[in-house]
N, CA and C of each residue as an Amber inpcrd file, in Angstrom:
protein
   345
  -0.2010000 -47.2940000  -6.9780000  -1.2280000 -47.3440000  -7.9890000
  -1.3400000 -45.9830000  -8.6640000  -1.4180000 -46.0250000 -10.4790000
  -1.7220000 -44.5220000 -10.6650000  -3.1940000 -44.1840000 -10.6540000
  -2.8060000 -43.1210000 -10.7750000  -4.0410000 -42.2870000 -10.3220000
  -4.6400000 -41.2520000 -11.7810000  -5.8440000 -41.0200000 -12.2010000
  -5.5880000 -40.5030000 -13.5840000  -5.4440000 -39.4640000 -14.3140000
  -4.5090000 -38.8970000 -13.3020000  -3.3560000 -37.5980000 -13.1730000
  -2.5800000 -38.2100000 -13.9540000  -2.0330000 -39.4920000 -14.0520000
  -0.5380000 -39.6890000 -14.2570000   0.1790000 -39.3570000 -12.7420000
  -0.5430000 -39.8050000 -11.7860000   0.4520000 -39.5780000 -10.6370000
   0.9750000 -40.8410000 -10.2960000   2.1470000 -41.4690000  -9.4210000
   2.0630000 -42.5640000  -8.8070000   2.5770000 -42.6660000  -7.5840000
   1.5150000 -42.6410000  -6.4830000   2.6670000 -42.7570000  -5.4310000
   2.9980000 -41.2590000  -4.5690000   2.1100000 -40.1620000  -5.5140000
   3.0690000 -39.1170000  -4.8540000   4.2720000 -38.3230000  -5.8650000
   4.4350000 -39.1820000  -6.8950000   5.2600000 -38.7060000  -7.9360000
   4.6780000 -38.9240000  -9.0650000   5.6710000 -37.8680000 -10.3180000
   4.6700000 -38.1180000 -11.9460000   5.4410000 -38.9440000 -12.3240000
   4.6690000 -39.6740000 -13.2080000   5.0330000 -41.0100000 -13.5970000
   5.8810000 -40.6680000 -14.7970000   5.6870000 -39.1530000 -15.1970000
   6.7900000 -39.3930000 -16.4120000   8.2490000 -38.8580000 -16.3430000
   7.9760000 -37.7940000 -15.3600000   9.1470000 -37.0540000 -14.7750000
   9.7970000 -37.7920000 -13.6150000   9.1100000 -38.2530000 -12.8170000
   9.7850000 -39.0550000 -11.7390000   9.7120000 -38.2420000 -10.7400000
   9.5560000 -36.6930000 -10.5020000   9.8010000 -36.2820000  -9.7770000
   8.4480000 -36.0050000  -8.2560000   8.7400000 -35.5710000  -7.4460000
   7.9000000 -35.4540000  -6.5510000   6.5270000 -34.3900000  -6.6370000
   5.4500000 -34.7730000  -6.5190000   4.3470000 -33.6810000  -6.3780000
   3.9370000 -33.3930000  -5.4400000   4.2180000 -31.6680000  -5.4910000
   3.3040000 -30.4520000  -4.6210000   2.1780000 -30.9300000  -4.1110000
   1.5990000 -31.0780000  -2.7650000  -0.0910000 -30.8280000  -2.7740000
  -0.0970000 -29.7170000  -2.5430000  -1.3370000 -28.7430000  -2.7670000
  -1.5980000 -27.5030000  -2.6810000  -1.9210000 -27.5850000  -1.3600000
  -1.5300000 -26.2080000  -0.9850000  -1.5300000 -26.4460000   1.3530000
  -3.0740000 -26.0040000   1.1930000  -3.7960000 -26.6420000   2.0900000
  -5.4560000 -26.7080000   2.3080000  -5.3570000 -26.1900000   3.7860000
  -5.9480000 -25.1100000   3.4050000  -6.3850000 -23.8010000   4.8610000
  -7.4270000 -24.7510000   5.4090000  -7.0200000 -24.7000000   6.6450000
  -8.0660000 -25.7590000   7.6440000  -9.0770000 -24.4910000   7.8340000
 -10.5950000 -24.9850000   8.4750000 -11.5100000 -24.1360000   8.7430000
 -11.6230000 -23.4300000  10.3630000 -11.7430000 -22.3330000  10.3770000
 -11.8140000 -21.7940000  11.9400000 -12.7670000 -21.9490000  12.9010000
 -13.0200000 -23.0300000  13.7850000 -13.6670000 -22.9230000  13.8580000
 -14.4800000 -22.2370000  15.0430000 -15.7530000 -22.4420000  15.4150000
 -16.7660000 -21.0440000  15.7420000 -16.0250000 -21.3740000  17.6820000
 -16.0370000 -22.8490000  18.1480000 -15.2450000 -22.1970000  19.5470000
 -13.6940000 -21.3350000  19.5410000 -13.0650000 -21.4720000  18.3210000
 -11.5720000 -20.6420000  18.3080000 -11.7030000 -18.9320000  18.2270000
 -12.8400000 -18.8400000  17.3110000 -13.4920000 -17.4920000  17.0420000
 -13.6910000 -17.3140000  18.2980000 -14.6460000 -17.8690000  19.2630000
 -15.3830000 -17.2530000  20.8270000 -14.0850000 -17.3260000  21.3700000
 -13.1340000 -18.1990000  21.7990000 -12.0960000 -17.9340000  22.2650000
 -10.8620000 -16.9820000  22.2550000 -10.5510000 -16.5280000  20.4440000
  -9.6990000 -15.6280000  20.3930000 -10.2500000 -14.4740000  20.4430000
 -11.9200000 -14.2820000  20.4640000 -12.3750000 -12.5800000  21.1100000
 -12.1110000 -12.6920000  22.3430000 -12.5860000 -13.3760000  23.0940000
 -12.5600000 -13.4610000  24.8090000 -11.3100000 -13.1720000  24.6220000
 -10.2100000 -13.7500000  24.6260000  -8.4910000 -13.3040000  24.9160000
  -8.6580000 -11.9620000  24.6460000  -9.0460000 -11.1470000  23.4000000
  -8.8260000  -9.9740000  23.0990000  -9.7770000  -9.0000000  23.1980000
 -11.0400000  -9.4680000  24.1680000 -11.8260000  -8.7360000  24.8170000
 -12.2060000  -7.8970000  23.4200000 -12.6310000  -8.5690000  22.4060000
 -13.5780000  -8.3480000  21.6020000 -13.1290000  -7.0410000  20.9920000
 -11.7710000  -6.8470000  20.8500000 -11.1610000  -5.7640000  20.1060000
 -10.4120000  -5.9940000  19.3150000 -10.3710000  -5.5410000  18.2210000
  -9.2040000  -5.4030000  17.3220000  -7.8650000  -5.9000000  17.7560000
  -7.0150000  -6.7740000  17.0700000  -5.8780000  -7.1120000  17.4730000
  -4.2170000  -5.8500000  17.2000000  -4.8540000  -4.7710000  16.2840000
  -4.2090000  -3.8470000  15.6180000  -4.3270000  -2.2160000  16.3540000
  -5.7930000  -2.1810000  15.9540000  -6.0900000  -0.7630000  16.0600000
  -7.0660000  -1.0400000  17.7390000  -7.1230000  -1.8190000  18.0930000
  -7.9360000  -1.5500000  19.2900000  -9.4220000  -1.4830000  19.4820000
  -9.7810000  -1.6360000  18.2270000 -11.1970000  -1.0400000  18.3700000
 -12.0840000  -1.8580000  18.6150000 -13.1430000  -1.3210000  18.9630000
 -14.5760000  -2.3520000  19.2250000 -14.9350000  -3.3500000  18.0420000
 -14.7060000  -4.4030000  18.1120000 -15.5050000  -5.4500000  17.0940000
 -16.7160000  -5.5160000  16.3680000 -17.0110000  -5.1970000  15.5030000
 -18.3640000  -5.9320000  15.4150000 -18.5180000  -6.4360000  14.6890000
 -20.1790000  -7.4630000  14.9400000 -19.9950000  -9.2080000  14.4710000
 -19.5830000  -9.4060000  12.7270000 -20.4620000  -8.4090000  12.4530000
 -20.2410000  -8.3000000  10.9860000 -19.0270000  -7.8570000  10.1760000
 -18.4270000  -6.8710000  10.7920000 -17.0320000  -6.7350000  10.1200000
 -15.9840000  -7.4510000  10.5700000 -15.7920000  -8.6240000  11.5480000
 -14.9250000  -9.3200000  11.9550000 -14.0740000 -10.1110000  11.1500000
 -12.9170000  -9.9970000  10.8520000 -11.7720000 -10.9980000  10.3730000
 -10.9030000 -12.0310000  11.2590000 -10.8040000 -13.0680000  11.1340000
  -9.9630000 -13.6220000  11.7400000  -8.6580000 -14.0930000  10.5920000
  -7.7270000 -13.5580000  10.9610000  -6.6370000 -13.1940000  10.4510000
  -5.1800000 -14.0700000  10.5320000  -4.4090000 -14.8930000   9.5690000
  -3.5710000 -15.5410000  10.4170000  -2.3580000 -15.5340000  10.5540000
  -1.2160000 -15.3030000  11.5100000  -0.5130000 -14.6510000  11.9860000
   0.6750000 -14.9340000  10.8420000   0.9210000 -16.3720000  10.7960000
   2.0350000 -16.7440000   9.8990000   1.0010000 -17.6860000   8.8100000
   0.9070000 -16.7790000   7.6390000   0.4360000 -17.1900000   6.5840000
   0.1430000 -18.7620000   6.0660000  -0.9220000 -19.4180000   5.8590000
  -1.1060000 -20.4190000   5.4290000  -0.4300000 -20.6340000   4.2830000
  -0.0830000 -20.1030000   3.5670000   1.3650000 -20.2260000   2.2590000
   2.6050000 -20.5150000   2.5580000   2.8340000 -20.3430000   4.2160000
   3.9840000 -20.3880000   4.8270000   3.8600000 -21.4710000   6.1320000
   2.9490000 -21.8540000   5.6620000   3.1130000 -23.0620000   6.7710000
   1.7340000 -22.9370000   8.0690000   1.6670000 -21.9690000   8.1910000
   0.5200000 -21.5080000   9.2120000  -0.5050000 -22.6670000   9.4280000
  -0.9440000 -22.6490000  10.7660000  -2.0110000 -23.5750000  11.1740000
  -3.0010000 -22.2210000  11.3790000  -4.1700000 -23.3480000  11.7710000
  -5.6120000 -22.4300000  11.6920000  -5.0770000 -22.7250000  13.3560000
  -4.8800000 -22.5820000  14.5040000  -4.8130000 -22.4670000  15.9630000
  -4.7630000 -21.1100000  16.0740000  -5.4690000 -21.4500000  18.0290000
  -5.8680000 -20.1890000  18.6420000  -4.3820000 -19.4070000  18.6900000
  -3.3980000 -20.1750000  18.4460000  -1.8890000 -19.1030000  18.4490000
  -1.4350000 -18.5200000  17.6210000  -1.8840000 -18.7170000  16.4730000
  -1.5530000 -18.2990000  15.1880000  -2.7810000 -17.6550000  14.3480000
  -4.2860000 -17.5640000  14.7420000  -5.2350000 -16.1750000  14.5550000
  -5.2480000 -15.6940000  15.3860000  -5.7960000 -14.4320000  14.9820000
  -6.4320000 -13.0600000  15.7900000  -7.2230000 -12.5520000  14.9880000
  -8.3940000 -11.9240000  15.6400000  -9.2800000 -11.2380000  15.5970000
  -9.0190000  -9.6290000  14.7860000  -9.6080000  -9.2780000  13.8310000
  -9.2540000  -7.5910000  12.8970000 -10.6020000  -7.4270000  12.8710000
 -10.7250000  -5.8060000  12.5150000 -11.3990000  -5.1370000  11.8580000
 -11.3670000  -5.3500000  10.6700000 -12.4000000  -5.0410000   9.5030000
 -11.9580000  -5.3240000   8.5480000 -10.8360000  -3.9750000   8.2340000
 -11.0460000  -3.0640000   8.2210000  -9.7860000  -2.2750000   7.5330000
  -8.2860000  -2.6060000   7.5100000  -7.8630000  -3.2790000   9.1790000
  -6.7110000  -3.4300000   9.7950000  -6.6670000  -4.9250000   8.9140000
  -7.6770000  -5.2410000   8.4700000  -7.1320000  -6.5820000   7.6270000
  -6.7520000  -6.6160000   6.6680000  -7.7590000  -5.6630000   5.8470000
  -7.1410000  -5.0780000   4.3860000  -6.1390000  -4.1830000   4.8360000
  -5.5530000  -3.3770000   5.0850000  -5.0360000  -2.8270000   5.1650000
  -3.1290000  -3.6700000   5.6270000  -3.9440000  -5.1240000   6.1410000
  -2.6650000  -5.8680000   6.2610000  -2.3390000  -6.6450000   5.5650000
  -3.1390000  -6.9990000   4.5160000  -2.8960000  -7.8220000   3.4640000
  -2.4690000  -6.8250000   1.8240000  -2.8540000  -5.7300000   2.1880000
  -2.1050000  -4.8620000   0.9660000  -0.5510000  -4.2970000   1.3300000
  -0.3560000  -4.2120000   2.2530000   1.2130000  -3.8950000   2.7440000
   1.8960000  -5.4580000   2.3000000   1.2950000  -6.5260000   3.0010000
   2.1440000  -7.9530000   2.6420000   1.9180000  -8.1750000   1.1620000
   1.4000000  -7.6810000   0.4940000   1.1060000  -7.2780000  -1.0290000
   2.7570000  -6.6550000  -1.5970000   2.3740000  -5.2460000  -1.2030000
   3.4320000  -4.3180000  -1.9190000   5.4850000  -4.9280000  -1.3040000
   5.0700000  -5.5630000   0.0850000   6.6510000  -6.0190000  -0.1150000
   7.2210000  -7.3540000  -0.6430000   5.6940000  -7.9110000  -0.8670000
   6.2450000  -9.2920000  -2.2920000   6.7880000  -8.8900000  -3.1960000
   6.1670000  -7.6640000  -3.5860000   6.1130000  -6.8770000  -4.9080000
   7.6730000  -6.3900000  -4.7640000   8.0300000  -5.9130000  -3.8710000
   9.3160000  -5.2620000  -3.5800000  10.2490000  -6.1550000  -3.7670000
  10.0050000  -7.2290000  -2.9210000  11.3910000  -8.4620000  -3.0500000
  11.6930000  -9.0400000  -4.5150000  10.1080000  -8.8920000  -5.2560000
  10.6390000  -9.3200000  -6.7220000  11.5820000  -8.2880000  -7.7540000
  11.6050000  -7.0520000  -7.4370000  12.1880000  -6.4280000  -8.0980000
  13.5490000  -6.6690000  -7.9210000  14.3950000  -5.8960000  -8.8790000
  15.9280000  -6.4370000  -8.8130000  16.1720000  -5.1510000  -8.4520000
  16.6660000  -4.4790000  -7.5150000  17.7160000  -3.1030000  -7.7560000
  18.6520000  -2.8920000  -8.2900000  18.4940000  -1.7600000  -8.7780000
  19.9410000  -1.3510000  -9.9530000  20.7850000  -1.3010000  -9.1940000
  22.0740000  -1.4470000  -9.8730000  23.5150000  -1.2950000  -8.8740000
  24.0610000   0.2170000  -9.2880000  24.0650000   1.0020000  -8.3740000
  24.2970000   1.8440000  -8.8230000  25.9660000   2.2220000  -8.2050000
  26.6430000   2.5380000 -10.0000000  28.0630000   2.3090000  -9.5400000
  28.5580000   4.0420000 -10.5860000  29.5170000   4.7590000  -9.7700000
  30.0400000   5.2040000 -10.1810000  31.1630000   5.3950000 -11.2210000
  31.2340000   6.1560000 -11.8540000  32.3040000   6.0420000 -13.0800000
  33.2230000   7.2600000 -12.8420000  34.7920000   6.7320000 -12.8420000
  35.5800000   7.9840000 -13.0910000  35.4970000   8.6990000 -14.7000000
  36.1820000   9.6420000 -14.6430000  36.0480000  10.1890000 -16.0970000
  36.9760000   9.5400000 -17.4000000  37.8200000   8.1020000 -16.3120000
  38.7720000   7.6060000 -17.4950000  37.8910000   6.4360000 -18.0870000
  36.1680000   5.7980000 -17.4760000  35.5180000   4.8170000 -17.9460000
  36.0180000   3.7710000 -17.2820000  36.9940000   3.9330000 -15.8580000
  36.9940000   2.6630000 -14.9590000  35.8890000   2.8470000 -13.8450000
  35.5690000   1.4340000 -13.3030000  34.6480000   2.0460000 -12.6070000
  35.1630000   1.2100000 -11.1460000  34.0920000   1.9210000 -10.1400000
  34.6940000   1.6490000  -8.5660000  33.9810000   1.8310000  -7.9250000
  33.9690000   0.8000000  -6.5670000  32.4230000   1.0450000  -5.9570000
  32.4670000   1.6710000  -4.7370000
């Protein structure tokens, strides 16, 4: 049956081809939180440090963009800094992989070149 997307089925009805659902981050919930402090004795999973309630992140190991479940095996418990601080590094080497590097190739003085 379509749907009034123009979907049918799971596919577009004009392209034929298959549709994406957008991946939906499950919610954490409050016994996984009490559980993954208890494992980590209410410290930081990074820097070690003392928790507290208010700056707490729960953080997830293999990215919900990448497949990640919300389970007690795949969060841990951050500070906030160690969180920001881990989500701007996984920032700058997206950033990295998109760039192209130059090839950098030498030239003799006759304009052949060799690597």
């Amino acid at each position: 049956m379509k749907d009034l997307l123009g979907n049918f089925g799971g596919y577009d009805i004009i392209t034929g081809k298959k549709i994406k659902s957008p991946k939906k981050r499950q919610p954490v919930t409050r016994s996984q939180k009490n559980y993954i402090l208890d494992v980590q004795r209410n410290r930081c999973a990074i820097c070690k440090k003392q928790l507290k309630a208010a700056s707490t992140h729960f953080d997830h190991i293999k990215e919900v963009s990448k497949n990640g479940k919300s389970t007690t095996k795949n969060l841990r418990a951050l500070c906030a800094n160690c969180h920001y601080e881990r989500h701007n590094t996984d920032k700058a080497r997206k950033a990295d992989k998109k760039r192209k590097p130059t090839p950098s190739r030498r030239r003799d003085p006759f304009g052949l070149s060799f690597s």
